[in-house]
Backbone as ProteinMPNN parsed JSONL, in Angstrom:
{"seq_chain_A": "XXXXXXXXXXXXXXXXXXXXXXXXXXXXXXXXXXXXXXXXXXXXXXXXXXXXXXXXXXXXXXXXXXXXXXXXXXXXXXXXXXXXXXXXXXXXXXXXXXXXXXXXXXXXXXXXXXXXXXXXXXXXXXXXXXXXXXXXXXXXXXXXXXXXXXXXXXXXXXXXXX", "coords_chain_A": {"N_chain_A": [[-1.941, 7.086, -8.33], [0.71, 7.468, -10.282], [2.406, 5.537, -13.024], [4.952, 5.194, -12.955], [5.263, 6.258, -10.446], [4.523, 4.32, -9.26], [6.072, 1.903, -9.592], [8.548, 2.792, -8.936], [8.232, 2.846, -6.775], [7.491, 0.019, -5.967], [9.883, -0.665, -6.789], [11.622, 0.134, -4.482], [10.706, -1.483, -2.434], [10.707, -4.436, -3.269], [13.532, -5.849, -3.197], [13.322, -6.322, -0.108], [11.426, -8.419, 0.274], [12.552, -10.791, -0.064], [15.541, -12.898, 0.422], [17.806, -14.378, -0.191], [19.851, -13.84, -2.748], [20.593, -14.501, -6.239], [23.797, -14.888, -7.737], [26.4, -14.406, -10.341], [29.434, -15.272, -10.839], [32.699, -14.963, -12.302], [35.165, -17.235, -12.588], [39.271, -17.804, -13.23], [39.892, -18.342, -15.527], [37.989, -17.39, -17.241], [35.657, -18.013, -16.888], [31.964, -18.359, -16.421], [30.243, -18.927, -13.441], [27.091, -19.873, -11.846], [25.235, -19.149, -8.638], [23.912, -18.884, -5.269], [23.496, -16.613, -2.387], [22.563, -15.809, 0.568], [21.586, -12.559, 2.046], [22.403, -9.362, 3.148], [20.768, -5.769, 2.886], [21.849, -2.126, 2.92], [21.583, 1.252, 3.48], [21.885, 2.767, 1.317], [21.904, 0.992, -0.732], [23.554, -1.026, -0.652], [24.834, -4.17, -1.379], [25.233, -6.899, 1.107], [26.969, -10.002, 1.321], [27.22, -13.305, 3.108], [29.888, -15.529, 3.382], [31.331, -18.205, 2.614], [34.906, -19.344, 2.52], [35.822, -21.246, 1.362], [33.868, -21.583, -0.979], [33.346, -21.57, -4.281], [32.002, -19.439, -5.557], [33.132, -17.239, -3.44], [36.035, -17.76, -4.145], [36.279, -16.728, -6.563], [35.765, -14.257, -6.718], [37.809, -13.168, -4.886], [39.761, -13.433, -7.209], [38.136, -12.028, -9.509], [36.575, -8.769, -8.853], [34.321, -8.46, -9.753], [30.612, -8.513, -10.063], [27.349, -10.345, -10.335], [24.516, -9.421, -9.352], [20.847, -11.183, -8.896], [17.863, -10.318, -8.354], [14.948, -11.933, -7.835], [11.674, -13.09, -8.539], [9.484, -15.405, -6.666], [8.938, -18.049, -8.473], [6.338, -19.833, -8.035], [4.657, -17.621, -6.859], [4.819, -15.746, -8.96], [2.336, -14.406, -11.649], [3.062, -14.59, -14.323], [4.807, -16.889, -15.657], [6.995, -15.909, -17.987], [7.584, -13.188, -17.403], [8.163, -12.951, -14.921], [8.783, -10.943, -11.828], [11.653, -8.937, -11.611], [15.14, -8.099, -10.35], [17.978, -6.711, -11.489], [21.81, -5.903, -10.469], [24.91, -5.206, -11.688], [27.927, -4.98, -9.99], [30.638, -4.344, -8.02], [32.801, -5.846, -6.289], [33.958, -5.586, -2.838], [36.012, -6.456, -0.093], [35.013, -6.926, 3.189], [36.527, -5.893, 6.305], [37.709, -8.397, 8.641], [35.881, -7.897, 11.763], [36.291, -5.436, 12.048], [34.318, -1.945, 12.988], [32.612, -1.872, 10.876], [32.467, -4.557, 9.639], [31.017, -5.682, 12.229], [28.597, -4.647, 12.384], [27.718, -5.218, 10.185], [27.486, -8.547, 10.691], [25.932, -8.207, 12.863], [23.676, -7.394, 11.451], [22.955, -9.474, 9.394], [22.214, -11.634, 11.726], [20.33, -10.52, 13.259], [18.426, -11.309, 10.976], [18.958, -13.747, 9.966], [19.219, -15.449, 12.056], [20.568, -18.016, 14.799], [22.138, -19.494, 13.565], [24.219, -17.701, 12.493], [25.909, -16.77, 14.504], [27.673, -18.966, 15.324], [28.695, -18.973, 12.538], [29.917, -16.7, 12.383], [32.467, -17.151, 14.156], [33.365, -18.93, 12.6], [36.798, -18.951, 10.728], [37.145, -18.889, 7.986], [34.989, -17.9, 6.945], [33.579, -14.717, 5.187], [32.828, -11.514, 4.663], [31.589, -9.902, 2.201], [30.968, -6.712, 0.184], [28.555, -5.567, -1.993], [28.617, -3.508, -4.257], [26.073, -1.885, -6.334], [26.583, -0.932, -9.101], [25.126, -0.727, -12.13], [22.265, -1.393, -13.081], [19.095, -3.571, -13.611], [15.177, -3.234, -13.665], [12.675, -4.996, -13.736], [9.022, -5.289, -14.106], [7.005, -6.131, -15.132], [5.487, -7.465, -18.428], [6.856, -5.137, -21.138], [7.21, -3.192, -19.11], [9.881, -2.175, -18.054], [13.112, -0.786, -16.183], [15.616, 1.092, -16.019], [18.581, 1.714, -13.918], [21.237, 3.536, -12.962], [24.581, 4.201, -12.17], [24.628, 7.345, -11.346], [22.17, 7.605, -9.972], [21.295, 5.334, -8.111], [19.245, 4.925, -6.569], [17.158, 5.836, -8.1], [14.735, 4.925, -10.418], [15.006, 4.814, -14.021], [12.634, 4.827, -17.262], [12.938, 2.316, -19.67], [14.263, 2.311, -22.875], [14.266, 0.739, -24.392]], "CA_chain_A": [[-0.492, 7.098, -8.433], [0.935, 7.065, -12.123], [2.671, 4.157, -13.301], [6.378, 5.738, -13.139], [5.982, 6.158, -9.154], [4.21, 3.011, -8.632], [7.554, 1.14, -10.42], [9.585, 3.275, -7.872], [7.486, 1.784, -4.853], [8.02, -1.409, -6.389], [11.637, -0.989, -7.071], [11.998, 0.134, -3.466], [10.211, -2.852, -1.818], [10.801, -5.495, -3.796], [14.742, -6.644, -2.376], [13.075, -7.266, 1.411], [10.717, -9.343, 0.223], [13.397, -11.808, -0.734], [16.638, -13.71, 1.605], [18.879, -14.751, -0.741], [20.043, -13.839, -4.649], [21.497, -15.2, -7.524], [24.76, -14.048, -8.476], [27.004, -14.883, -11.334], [30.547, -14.742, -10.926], [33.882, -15.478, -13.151], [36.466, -17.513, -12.327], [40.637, -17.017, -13.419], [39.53, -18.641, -17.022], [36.811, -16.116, -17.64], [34.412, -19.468, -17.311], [30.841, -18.415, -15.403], [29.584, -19.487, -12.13], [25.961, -19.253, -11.097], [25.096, -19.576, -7.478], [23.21, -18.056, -4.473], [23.58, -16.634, -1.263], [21.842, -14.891, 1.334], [21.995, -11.307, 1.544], [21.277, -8.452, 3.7], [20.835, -4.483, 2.507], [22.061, -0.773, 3.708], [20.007, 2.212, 3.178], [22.553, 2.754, -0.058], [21.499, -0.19, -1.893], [24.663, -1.836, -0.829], [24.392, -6.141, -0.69], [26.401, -7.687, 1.949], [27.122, -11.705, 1.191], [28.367, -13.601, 4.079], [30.028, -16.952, 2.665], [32.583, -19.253, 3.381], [36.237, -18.814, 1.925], [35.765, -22.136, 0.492], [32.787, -21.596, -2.04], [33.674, -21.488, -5.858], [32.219, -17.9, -5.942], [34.263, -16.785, -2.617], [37.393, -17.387, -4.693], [36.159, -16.403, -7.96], [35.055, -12.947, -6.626], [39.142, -12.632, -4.758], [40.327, -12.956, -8.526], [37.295, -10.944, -10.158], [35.806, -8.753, -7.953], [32.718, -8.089, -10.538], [29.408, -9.798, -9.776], [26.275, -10.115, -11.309], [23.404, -10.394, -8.98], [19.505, -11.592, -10.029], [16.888, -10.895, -7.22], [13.945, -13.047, -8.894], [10.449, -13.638, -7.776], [9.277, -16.937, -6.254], [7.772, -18.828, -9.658], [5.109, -20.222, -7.278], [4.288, -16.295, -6.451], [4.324, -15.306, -10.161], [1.265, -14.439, -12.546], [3.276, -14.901, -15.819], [6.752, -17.204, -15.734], [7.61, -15.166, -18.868], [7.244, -12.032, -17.172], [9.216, -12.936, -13.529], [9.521, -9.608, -11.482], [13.298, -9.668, -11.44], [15.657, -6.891, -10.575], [19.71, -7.185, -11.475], [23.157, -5.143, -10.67], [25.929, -5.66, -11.899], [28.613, -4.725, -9.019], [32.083, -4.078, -7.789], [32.906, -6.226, -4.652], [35.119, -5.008, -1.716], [35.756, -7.364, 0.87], [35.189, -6.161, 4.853], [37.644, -6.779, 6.957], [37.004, -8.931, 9.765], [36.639, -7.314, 13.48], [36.086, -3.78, 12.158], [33.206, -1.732, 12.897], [31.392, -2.205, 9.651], [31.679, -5.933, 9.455], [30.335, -6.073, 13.137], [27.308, -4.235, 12.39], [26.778, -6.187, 9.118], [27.297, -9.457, 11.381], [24.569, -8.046, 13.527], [22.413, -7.555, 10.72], [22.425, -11.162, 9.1], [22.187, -12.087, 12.945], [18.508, -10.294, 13.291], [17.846, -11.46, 9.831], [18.779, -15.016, 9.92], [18.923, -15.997, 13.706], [20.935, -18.463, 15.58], [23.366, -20.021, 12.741], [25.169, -16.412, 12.25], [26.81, -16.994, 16.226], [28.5, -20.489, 14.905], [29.809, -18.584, 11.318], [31.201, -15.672, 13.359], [33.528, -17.956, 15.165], [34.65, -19.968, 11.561], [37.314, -18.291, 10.536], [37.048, -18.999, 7.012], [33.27, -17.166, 6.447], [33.865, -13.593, 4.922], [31.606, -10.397, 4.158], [32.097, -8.842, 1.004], [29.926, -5.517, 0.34], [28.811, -5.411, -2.982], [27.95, -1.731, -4.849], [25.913, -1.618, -7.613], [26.79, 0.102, -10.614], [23.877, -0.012, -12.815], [21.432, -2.566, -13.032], [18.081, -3.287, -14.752], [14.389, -3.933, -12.831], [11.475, -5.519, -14.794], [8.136, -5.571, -13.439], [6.779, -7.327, -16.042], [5.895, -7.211, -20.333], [6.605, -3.754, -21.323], [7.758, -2.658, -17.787], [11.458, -2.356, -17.3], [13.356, 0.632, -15.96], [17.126, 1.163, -16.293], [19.257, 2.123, -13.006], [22.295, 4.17, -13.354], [25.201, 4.721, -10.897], [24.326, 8.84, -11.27], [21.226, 7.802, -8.845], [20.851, 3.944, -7.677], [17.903, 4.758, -6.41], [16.595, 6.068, -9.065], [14.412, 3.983, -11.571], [14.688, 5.375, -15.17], [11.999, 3.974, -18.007], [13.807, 2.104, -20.48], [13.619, 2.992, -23.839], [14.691, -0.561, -25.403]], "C_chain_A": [[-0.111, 6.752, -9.878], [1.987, 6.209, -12.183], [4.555, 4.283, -13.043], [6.481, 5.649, -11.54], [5.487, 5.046, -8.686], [5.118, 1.78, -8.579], [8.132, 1.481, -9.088], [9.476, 2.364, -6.492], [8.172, 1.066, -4.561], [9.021, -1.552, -5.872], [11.859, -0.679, -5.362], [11.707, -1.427, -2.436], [10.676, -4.122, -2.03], [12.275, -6.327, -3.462], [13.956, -6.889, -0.974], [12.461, -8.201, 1.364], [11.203, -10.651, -0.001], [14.511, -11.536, 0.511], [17.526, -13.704, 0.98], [18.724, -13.962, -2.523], [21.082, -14.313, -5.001], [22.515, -14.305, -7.902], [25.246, -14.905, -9.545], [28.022, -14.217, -11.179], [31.326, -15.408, -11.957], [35.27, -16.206, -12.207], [38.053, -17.353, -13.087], [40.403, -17.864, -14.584], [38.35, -17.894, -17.553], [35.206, -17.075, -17.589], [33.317, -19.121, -15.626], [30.314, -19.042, -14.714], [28.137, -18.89, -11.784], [25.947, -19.743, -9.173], [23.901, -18.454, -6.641], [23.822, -17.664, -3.081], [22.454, -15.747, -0.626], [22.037, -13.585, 1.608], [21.502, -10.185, 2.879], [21.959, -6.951, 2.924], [21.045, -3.674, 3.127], [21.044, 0.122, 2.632], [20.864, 2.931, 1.526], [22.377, 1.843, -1.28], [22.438, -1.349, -1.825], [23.886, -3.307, -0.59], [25.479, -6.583, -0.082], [25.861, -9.21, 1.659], [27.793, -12.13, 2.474], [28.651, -15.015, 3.443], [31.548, -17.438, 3.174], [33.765, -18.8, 1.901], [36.4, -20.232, 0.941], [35.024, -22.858, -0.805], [33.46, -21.405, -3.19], [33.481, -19.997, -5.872], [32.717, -17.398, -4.772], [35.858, -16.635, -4.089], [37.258, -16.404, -6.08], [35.732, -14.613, -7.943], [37.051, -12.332, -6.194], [39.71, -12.144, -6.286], [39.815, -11.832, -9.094], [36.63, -10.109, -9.531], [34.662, -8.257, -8.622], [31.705, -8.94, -10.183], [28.162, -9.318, -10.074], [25.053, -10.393, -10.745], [21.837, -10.107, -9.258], [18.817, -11.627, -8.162], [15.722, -11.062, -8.018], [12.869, -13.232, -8.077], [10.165, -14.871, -7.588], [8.227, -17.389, -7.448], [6.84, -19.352, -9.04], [4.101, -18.531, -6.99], [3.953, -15.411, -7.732], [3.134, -15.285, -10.702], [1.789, -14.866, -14.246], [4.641, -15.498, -15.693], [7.369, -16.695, -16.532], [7.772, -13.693, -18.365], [7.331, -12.11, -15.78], [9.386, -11.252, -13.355], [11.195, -9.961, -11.29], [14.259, -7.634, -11.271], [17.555, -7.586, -10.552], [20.682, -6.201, -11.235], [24.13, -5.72, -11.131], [26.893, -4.482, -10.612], [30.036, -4.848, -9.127], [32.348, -4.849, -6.219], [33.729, -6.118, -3.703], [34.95, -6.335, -0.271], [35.673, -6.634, 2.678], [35.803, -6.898, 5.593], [36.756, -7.153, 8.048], [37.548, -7.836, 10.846], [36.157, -5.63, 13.381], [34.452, -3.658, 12.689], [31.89, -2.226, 12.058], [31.018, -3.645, 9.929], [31.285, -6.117, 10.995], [28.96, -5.71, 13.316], [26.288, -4.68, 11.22], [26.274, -7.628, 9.738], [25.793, -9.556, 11.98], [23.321, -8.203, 12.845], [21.83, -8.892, 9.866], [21.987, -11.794, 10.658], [20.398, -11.703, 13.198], [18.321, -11.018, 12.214], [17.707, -13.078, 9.319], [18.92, -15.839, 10.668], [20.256, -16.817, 14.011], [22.621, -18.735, 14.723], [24.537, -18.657, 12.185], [25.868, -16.588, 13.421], [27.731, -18.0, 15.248], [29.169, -19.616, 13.301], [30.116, -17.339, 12.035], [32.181, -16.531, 13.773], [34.266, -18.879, 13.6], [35.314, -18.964, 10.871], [37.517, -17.644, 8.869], [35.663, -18.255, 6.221], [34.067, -15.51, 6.442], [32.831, -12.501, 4.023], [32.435, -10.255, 3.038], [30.676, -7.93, 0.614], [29.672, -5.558, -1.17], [28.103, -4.081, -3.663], [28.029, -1.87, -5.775], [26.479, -0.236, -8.102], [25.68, 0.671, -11.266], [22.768, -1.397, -12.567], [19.617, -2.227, -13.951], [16.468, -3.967, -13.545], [13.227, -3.859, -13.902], [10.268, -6.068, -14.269], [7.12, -6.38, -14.513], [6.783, -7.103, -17.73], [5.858, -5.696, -20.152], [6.715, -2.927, -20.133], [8.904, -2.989, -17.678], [11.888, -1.152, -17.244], [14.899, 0.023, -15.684], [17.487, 1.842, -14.69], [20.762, 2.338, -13.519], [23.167, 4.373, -11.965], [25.062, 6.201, -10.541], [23.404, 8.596, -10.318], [20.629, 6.246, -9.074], [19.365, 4.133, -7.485], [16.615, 4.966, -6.815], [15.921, 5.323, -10.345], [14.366, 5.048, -13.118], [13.953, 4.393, -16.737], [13.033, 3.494, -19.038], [13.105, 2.445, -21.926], [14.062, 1.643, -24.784], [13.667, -1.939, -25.388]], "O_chain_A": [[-0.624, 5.828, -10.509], [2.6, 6.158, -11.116], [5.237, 3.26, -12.989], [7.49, 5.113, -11.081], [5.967, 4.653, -7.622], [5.008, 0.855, -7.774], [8.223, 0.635, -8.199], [10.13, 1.679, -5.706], [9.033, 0.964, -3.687], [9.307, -2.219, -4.878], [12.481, -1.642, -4.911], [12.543, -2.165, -1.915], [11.02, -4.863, -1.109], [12.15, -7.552, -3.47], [14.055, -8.09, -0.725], [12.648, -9.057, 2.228], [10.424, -11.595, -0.13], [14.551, -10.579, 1.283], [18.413, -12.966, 1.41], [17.722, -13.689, -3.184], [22.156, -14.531, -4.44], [22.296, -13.168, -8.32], [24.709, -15.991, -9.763], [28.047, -12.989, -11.251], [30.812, -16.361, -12.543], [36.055, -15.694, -11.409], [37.925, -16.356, -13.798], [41.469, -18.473, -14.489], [37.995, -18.234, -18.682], [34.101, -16.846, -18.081], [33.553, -19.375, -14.445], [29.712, -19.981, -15.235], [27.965, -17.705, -11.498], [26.668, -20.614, -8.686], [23.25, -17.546, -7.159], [24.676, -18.429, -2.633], [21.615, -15.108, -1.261], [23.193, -13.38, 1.236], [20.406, -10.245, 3.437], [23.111, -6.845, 2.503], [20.62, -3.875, 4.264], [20.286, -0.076, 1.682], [20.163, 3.579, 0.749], [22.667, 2.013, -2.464], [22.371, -2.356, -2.53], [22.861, -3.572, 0.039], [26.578, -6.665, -0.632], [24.686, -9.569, 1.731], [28.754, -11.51, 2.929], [27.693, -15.646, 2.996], [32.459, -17.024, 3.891], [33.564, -18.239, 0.823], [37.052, -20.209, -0.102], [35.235, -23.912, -1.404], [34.539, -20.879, -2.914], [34.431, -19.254, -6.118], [32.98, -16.308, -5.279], [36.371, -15.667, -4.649], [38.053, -15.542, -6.455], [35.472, -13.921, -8.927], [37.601, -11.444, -6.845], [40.018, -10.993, -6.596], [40.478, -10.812, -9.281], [35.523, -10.64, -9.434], [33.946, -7.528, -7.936], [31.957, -10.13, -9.998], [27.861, -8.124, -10.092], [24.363, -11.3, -11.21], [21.489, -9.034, -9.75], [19.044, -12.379, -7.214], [15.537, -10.254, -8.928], [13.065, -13.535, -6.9], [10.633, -15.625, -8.441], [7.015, -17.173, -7.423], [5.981, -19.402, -9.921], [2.871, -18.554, -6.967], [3.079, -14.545, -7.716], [2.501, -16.269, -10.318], [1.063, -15.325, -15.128], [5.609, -14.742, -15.622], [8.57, -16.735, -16.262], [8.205, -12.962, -19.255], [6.57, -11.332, -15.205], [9.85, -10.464, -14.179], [11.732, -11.004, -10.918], [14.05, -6.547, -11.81], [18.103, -8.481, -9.91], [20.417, -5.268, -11.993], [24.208, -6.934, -10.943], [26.506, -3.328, -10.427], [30.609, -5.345, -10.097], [32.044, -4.299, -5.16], [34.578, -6.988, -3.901], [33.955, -6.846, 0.245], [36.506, -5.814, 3.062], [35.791, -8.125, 5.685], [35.67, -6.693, 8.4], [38.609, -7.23, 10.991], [35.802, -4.865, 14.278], [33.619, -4.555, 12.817], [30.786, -2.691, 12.339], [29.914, -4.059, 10.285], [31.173, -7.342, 11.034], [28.213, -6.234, 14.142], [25.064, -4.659, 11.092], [25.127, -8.03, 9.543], [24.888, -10.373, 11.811], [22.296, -8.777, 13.211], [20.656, -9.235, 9.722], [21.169, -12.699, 10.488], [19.484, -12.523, 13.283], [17.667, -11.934, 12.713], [16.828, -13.573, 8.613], [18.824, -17.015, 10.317], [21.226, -16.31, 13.447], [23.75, -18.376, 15.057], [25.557, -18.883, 11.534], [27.03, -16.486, 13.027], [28.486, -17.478, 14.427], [30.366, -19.844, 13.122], [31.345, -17.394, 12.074], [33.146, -16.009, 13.216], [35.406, -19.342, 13.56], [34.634, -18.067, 10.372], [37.861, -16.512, 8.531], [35.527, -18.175, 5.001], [34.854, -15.113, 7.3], [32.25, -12.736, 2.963], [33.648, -10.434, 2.937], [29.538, -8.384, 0.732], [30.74, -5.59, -1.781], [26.925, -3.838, -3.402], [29.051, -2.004, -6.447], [26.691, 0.905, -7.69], [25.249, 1.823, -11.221], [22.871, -2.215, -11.653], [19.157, -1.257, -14.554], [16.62, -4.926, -12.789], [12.95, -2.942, -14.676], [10.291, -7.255, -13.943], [6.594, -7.431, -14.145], [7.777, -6.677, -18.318], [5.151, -5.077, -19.357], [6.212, -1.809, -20.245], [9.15, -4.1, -17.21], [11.386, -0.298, -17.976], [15.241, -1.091, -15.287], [16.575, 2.535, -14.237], [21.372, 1.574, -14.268], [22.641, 4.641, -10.885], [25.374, 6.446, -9.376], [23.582, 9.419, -9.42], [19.779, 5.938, -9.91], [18.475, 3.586, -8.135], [15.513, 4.631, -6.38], [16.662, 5.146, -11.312], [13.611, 6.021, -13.124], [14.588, 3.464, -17.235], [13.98, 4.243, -19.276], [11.93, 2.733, -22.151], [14.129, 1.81, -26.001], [13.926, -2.909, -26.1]]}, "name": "protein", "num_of_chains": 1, "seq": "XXXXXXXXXXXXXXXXXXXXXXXXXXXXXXXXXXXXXXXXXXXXXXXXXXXXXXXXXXXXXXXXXXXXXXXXXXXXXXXXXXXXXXXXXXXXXXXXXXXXXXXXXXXXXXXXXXXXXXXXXXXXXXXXXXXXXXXXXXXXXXXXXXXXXXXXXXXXXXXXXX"}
């Protein structure tokens, strides 16, 4: 397999292997927030967040809805800490309404994915999906391995040339 579709593999695999990611949002002073949440995926690349209405990045996403998220390899799981597999989007975030179709079938899917404690945040009224769709983003398998993603084809890894 040559080194261009073995990346692809990668790049396909490499979000299940992981629960949660790092985002980075802005709050209404342009002043950055890191944080995490848990996450689940559609066959689009989309990331659904489920989070409470009372988190720092909940609000900071109502104001901005841009977000910046970092899925990162487990530094215990690494061969080089300089050289972290890491893949990032930068995104556009839409919120899902409660009750509809969609968010009942995203529900479902944190529900297989993270068991019992999804029943008890269904019922608080204050916990809210938001869908987030990359744009572009960047995935780095390690030195001298990184490939550019474009919104023309998400799923598409392209070598970088920088």
């Amino acid at each position: 397999m040559n080194q261009h579709k073995k990346a692809q593999a990668e790049y396909e695999k490499f979000p299940t292997e992981l629960t949660s990611i790092m985002m980075s949002t802005v709050n209404k002073e342009g002043i950055p927030d890191a944080s995490y949440a848990p996450f689940v995926l559609d066959d689009d690349k989309n990331i659904y967040i489920y989070v409470s209405g009372l988190a720092t990045h909940t609000q900071n996403i109502h104001n901005h809805p841009f977000v910046s998220v970092l899925f990162i390899e487990d530094e215990v799981k690494t061969k080089q800490i300089f050289a972290r597999r890491r893949l990032n989007f930068n995104c556009t975030a839409n919120l899902v309404e409660r009750e509809t179709e969609q968010w009942q079938q995203t529900v479902d899917k944190f529900q297989i994915r993270f068991g019992e404690l999804i029943s008890t945040l269904r019922s608080l009224p204050d916990f809210r999906i938001f869908q987030l769709t990359p744009k572009n983003g960047r995935f780095v398998i390690g030195f001298g391995a990184a490939y550019n993603i474009s919104s023309d084809n998400i799923n598409q890894l392209v070598l970088s040339k920088d």
